[in-house]
C-alpha positions in Angstrom: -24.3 -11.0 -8.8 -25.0 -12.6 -6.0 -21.5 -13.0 -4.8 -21.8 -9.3 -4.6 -24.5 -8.8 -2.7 -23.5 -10.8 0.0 -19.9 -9.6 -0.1 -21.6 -6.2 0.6 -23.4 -7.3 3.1 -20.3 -8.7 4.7 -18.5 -4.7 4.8 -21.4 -3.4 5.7 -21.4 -5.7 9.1 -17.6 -4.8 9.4 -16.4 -2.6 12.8 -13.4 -2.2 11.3 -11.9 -0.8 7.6 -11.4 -3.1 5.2 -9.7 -3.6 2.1 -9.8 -6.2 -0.9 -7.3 -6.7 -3.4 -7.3 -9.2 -6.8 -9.2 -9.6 -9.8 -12.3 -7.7 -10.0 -14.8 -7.0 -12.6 -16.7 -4.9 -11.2 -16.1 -1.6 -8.8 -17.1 -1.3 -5.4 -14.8 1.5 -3.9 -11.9 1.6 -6.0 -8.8 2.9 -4.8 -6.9 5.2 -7.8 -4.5 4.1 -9.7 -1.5 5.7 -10.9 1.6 4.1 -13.2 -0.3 2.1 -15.8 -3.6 2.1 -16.8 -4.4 -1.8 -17.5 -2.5 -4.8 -15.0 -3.2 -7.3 -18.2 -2.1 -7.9 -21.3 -1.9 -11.3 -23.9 1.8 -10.5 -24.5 1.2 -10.2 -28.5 4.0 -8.4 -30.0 1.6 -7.7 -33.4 -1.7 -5.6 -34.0 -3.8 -8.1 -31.9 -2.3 -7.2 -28.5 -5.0 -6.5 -25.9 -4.5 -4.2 -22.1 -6.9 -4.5 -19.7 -7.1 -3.3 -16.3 -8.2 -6.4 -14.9 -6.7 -6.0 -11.3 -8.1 -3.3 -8.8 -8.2 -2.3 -4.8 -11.5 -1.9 -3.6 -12.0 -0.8 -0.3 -15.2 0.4 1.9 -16.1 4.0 2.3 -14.9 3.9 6.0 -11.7 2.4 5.0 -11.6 4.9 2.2 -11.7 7.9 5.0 -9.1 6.4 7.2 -6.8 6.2 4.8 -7.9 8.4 2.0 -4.5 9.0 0.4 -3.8 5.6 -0.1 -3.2 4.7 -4.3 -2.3 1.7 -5.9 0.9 1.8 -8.2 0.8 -0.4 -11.3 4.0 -1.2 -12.6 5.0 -1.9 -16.4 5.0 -5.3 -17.4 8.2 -7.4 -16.9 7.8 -11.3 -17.0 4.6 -13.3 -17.5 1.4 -11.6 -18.2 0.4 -9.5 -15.2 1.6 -6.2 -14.2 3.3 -5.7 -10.7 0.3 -3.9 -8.3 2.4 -1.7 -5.3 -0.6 -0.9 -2.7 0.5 2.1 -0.6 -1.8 3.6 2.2 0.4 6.6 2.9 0.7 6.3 6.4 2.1 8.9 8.4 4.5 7.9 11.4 4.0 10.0 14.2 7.9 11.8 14.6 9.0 11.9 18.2 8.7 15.2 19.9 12.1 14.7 21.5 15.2 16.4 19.5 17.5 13.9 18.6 21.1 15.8 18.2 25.4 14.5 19.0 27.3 17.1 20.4 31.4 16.1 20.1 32.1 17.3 23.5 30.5 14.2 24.3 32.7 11.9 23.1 35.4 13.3 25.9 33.1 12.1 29.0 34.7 8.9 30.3 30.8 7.6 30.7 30.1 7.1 27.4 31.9 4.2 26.7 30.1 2.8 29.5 26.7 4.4 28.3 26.6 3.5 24.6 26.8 -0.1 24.9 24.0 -0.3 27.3 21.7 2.0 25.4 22.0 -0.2 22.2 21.4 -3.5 24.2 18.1 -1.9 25.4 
């Protein structure tokens, strides 16, 4: 418990968002999860086989409103005993405002041989 405590304290002193990912049991802010419900299992093939979602994101409520439709993906199980975690924060990259368009009259004006090899060096 105490570990908790002072890990609070910790993100609480934080300027910036901040997120945590590995093996957790217990929830601070935990990011959803979609794909899987448990990241665990003891890879029985018979009536004893356990799941457990051992494996979370937790992440402060700042951090949570930055980024609030970030998820965490938990894939299917596929070697060892663990399941694959994708963390996504959903990020949107700002688009130019420029248009970007060819127009195939170009391609006649003797500069452009000239122009395209200096624009991709840039």
């Amino acid at each position: 418990m105490k570990f908790w405590q002072e890990l609070e304290q910790k993100i609480r002193g934080c300027a910036r968002p901040i997120t945590l990912i590995g093996d957790f049991n217990q929830v601070l802010i935990e990011l959803p999860t979609q794909g899987m419900w448990y990241t665990w299992s003891n890879d029985r093939s018979d009536s004893n086989i356990i799941y457990e979602l051992l494996d979370r994101v937790l992440v402060s409520s700042d951090w949570f409103e930055k980024f609030p439709n970030a998820s965490l993906m938990v894939l299917p199980i596929q070697r060892l005993d663990y399941s694959p975690l994708v963390f996504d924060m959903d990020m949107v990259v700002q688009q130019s405002k420029c248009i970007k368009r060819f127009e195939a009259i170009w391609l006649m004006d003797d500069t452009l041989k000239h122009i395209v090899p200096r624009a991709w060096s840039v």
